[in-house]
Each structure stands twice: as structure tokens, then as C-alpha cells.
C-alpha positions as CSV (number, residue, x, y, z in Angstrom):
1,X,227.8,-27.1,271.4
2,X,227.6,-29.8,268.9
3,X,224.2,-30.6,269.2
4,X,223.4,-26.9,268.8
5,X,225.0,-27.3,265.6
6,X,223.3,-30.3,264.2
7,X,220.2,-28.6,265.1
8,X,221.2,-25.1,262.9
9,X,221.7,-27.8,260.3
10,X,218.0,-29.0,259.8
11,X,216.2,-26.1,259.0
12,X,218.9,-25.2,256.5
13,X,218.5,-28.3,254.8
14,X,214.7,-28.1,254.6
15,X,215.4,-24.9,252.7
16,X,217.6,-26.4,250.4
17,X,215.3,-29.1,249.5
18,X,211.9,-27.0,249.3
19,X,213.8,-24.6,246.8
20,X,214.6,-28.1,244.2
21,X,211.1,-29.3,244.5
22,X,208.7,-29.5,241.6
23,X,207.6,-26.2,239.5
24,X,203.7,-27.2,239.5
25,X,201.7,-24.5,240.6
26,X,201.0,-26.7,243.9
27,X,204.0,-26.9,245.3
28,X,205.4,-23.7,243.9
29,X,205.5,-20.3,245.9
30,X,207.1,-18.5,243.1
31,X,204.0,-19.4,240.7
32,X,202.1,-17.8,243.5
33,X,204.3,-15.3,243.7
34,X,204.3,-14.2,239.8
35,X,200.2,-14.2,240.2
36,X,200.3,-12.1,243.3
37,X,203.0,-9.8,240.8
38,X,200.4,-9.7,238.1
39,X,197.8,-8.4,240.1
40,X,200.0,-5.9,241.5
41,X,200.8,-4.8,238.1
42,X,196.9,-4.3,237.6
43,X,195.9,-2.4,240.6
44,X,197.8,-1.1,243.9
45,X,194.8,-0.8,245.6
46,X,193.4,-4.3,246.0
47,X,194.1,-6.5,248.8
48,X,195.0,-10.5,248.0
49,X,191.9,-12.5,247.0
50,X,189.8,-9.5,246.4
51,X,188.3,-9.4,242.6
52,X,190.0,-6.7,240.6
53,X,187.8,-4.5,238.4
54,X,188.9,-2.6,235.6
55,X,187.3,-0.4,233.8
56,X,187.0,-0.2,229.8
57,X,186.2,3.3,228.1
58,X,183.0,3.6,226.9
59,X,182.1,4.0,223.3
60,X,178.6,5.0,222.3
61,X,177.2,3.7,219.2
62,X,174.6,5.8,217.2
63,X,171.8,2.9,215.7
64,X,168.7,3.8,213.4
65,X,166.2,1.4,214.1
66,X,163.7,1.2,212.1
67,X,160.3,2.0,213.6
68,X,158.0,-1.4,213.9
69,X,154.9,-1.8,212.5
70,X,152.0,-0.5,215.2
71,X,148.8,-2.2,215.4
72,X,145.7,0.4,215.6
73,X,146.0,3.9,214.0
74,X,148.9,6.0,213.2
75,X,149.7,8.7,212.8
76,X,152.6,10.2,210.8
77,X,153.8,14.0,211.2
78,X,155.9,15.4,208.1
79,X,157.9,18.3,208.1
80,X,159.2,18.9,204.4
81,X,163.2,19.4,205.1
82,X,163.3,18.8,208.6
83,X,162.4,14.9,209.2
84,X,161.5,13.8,205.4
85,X,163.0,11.9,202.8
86,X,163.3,8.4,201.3
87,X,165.5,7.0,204.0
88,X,162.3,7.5,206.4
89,X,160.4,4.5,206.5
90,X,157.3,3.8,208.6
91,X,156.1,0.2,209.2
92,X,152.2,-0.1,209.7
93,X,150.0,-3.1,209.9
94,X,147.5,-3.6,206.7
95,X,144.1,-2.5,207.9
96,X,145.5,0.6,210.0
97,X,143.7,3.9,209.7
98,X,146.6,6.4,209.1
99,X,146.3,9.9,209.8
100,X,149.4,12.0,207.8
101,X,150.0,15.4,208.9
102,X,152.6,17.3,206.2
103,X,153.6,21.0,206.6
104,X,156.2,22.7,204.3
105,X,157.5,25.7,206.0
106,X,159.0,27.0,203.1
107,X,156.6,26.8,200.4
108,X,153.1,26.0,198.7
109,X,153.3,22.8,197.8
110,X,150.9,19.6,196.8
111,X,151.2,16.3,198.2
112,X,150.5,12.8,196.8
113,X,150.0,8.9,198.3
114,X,151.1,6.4,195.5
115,X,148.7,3.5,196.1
116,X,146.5,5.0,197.6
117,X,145.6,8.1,195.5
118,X,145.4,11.2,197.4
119,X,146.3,14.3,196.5
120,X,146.0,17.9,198.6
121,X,147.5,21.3,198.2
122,X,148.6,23.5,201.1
123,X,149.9,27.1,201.4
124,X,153.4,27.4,202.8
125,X,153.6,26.9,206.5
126,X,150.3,25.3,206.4
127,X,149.6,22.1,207.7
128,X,147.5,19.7,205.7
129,X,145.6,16.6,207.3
130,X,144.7,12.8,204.9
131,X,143.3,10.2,206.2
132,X,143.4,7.0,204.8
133,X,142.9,3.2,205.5
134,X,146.2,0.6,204.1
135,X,144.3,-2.4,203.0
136,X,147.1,-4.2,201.1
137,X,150.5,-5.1,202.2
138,X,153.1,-2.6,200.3
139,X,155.2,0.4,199.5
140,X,153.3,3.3,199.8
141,X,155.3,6.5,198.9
142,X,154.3,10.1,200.0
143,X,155.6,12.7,197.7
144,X,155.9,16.1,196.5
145,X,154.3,17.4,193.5
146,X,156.1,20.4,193.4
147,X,159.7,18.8,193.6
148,X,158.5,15.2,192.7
149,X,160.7,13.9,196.2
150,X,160.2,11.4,198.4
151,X,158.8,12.5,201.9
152,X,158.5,9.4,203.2
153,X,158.1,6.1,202.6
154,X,155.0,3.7,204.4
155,X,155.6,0.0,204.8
156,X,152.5,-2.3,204.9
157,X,152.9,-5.9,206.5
């Protein structure tokens, strides 16, 4: 019966000097135990050692970016009030034959190329049709002559 003791004894000692052992994360099961707590915290679902995956909400972003300069010709389609104004801005390469195409729906109207000095009237509704070659590097604004705006706005590089 005594030895039966003494036997009872050792494991129950072992216990009581694993529990005052260091606190590393090596010879720690709690450390492993406040991971495995974490993780449980995160997702129910995953077994130990898988990756967890969470998912962020999705934002979306609206960007303007500004068209790039296009080698060859272009060819630039302006509706007055729907897609013009000074905040459009078309890049080109010097030497490109440009083809603009300007319609407004509303009334008769005459159109202007700074720089490049074109001029053509057009009924309303009616689209007219210039054709020009850019052969310096520059602003070119296309304007109204009727309300003197900017239609848009052609970028030589």
C-alpha cells in the first residue's frame, strides 16, 4: 500500500513543478493557450493551424484619369452640355491629325480652335466636322462663339 502511495505522489509533483516553470512562449501552454483564445475570438469556424481570413468591406473609389496622349489620329466627339467644359482635357501627341466632331443639341451655335484658327457655324442639333493637324506642343482651347465657353480643352506634348 505504501508504494502505491509514493507512486500517486510523482505525477502530482510533476504537476506542481510544470505549473512554476518559466512564462516564455516555449515552455508555456497558457501562451498557447491565449493564441488558440484569440483565434477563437476571430472565427468559430477554423480548425487549429488553419489561416484565418477575414474580410474587410469594400469601398469603391471614383478616379478621373486623365486621358493620355495617343499616337496617330484622334478623334474628339463634343456634345455642348452633355460631355463639354474646361475640366475636359484631351492629351494628343504634336503632329496628330485631329478630327473634332461638336453638336449642340440646343442651339445654332459657332465654334472656334484657339491656336489653330478655325471657325464653323452649325444649326442646332447639327453636327459639324474640323479637321486639323497640332504641329506645336500647347493648349489648344475649343470654344463657343455664341456663349464664349470652354468646350474642351486639347493638350499638345
Amino acid at each position: 500500500m505504501r508504494t502505491f502511495r509514493s507512486l500517486a505522489f510523482i505525477p502530482a509533483a510533476a504537476l506542481l513543478f510544470a505549473a512554476c516553470g518559466d512564462d516564455s512562449a516555449e515552455n508555456s501552454t497558457s501562451a498557447d493557450t491565449s493564441v488558440n483564445t484569440v483565434v477563437a475570438d476571430v472565427t468559430t469556424t477554423a480548425a487549429p493551424d488553419t489561416p484565418v481570413v477575414t474580410e474587410a468591406p469594400v469601398t469603391t473609389v471614383e478616379v478621373t484619369v486623365p486621358e493620355t496622349a495617343v499616337d496617330g489620329p484622334v478623334q474628339i466627339d463634343v456634345v455642348v452640355g452633355l460631355d463639354s467644359g474646361p475640366e475636359r482635357v484631351v492629351q494628343v501627341k504634336v503632329g496628330s491629325d485631329v478630327t473634332l466632331n461638336i453638336t449642340n443639341p440646343d442651339a445654332a451655335d459657332e465654334f472656334h480652335v484657339h491656336g489653330i484658327d478655325l471657325e464653323q457655324a452649325a444649326d442646332a442639333g447639327v453636327m459639324i466636322t474640323m479637321n486639323f493637324t497640332i504641329d506645336a506642343a500647347g493648349i489648344y482651347e475649343v470654344e463657343s462663339h455664341v456663349t464664349d465657353g470652354v468646350l474642351v480643352v486639347i493638350e499638345a506634348t
